[in-house]
C-alpha positions in Angstrom: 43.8 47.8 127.5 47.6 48.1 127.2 49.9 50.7 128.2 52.9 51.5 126.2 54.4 54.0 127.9 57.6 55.9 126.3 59.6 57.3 129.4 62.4 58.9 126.7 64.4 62.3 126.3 65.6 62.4 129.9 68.4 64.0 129.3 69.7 66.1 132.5 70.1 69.9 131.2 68.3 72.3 134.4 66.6 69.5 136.8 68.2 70.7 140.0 66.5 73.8 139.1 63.0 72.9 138.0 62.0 71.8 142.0 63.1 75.0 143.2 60.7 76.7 140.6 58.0 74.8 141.1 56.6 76.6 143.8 56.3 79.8 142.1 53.5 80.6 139.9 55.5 82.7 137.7 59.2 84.6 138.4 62.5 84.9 138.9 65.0 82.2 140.0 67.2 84.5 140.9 65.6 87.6 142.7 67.2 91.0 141.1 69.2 90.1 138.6 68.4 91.1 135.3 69.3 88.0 133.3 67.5 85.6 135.6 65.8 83.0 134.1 62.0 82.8 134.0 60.0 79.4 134.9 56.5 80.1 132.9 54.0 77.1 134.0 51.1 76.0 131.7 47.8 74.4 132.1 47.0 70.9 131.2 44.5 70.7 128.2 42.9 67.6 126.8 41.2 67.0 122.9 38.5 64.4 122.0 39.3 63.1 118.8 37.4 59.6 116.7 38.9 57.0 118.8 41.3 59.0 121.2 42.0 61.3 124.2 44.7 63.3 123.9 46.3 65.0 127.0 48.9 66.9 127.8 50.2 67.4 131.4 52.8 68.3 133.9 53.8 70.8 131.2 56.4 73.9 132.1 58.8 76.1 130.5 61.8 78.0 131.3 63.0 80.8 129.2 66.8 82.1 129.6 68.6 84.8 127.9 71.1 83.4 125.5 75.0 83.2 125.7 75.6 84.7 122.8 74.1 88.0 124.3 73.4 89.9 120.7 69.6 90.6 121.4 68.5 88.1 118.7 69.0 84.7 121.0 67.4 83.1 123.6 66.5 79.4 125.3 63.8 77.9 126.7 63.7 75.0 128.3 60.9 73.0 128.2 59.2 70.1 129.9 55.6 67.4 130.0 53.8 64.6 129.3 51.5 64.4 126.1 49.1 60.7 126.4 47.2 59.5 123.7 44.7 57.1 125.0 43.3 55.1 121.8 40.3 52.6 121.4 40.0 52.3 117.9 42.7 51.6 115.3 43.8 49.0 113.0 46.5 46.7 114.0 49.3 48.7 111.6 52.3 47.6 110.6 55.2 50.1 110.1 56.0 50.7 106.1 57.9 53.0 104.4 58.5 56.6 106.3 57.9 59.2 103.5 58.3 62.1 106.1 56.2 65.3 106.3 54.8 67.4 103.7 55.5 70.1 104.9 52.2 71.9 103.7 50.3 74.2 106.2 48.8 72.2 108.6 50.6 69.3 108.4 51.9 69.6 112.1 54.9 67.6 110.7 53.0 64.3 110.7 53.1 61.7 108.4 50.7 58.5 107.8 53.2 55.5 107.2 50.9 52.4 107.5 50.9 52.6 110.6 48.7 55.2 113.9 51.1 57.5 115.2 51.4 60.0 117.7 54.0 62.8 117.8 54.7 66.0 120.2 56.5 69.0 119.6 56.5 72.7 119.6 55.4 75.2 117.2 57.9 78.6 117.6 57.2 81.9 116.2 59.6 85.1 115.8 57.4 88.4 115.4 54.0 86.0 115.1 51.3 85.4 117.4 50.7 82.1 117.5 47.1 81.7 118.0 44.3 79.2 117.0 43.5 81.5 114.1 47.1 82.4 113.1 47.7 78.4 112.4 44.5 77.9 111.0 44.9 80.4 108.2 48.2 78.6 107.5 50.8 80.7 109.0 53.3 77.7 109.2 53.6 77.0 106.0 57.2 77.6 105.8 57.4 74.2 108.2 60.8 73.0 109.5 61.3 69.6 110.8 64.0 69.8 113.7 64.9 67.0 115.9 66.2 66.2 119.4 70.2 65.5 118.8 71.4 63.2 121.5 72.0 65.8 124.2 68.4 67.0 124.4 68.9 70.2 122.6 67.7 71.8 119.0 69.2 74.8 117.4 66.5 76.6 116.1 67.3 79.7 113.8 64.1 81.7 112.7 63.3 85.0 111.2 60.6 87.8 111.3 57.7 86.7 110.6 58.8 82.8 110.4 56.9 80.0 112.1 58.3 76.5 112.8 57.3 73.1 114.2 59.7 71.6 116.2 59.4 68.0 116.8 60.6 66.0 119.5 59.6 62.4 119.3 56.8 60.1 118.1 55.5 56.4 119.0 53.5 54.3 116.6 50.7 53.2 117.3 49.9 49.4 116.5 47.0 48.5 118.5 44.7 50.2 121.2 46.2 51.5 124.1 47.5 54.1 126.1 51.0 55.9 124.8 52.8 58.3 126.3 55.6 60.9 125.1 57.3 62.2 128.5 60.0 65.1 127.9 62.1 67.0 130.6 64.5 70.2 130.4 64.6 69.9 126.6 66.7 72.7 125.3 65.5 74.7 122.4 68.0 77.7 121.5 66.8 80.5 119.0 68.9 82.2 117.3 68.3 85.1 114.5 64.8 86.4 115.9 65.6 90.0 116.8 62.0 90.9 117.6 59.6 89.1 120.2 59.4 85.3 119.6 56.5 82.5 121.1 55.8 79.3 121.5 53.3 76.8 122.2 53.0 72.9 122.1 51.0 70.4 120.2 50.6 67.0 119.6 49.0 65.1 116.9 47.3 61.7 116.9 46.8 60.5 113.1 44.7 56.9 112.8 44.6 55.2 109.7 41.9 53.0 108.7 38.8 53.4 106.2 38.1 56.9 108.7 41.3 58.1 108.8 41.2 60.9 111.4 43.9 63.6 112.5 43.3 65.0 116.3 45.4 67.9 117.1 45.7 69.3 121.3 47.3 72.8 121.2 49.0 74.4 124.4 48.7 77.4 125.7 50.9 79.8 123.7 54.2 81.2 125.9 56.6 84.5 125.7 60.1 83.5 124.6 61.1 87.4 125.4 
């Protein structure tokens, strides 16, 4: 079996202070001062799906009041691994990219002749993002945003708004394992006066005659 392994979006951002963090299961960085930042970990999880494992590991988040200061912004930082770990699939070859369709459920994945896998994070402002909320369709107002080239998305999102951020994708032409590694990727909300949340997912689609879509969902995290 192969490994493709994608090692991208290193991008510096808060490193120095993710080691310091690590050893506490949920807190401060700095002790007493209101504005601290907050390092949230998460569990790994793992989905069976025809013809893949998907896993995600390693995965941690911290959340930091914004600059701006007006209540309705905020930044979380976020890092992990997501694997997919595929046996079956036809040996693709890349066509045409016709992008999402940006209909509920979609995850902002799109077949284009070719396996894929893709990671990102679904944010809410004033939604609970649970299994149930996104089965029932509560992102279909679905917003492709992308990593710009110093690891950070400007996200702005409303009451009651749900969005998927992307952050990269790997095609998938043969079996093998395929990894998506992301570190201190900067997401800044702005315009979500009430309580916001995230969580991650990533999606493996595999085309063939059984064309499958396997989905892993994170645990879902406070933004503040």
């Amino acid at each position: 079996m192969s490994n493709n392994h994608m090692s991208g979006l290193r991008r510096g951002g808060r490193v120095a202070s993710v080691g310091a963090a690590a050893t506490v299961a949920m807190g401060l960085f700095s002790a007493g001062a209101a504005n601290a930042d907050t390092f949230v970990p998460l569990p790994d999880g793992e989905k069976l799906g025809p013809g893949v494992t998907i896993t995600r590991t390693g995965e941690h988040a911290v959340i930091s009041p914004s600059l701006a200061a007006n209540g309705a912004g905020r930044v979380a930082w976020v890092s992990g691994t997501a694997t997919a770990d595929v046996t079956v699939t036809p040996e693709g070859k890349v066509g045409p990219y016709n992008g999402p369709t940006g209909k509920p459920g979609t995850n902002n994945s799109s077949t284009h002749g070719a396996s894929q896998v893709n990671t990102g994070y679904i944010v809410g402002c004033q939604v609970s993002i649970a299994d149930d909320a996104i089965s029932a369709g509560v992102s279909g107002g679905i917003d492709l945003k992308g990593v710009d080239a110093g690891g950070s998305i400007g996200l702005k999102i409303g009451p009651g708004d749900v969005k998927f951020v992307q952050l990269d994708s790997k095609d998938i032409l043969k079996p093998g394992v395929y990894s998506i590694e992301y570190q201190d990727i900067e997401i800044a909300i702005q315009g979500c006066a009430g309580y916001a949340q995230a969580r991650s997912y990533t999606v493996v689609e595999i085309i063939g005659d059984h064309y499958s879509k396997t989905t892993l969902y994170g645990m879902p995290f406070s933004i503040g």
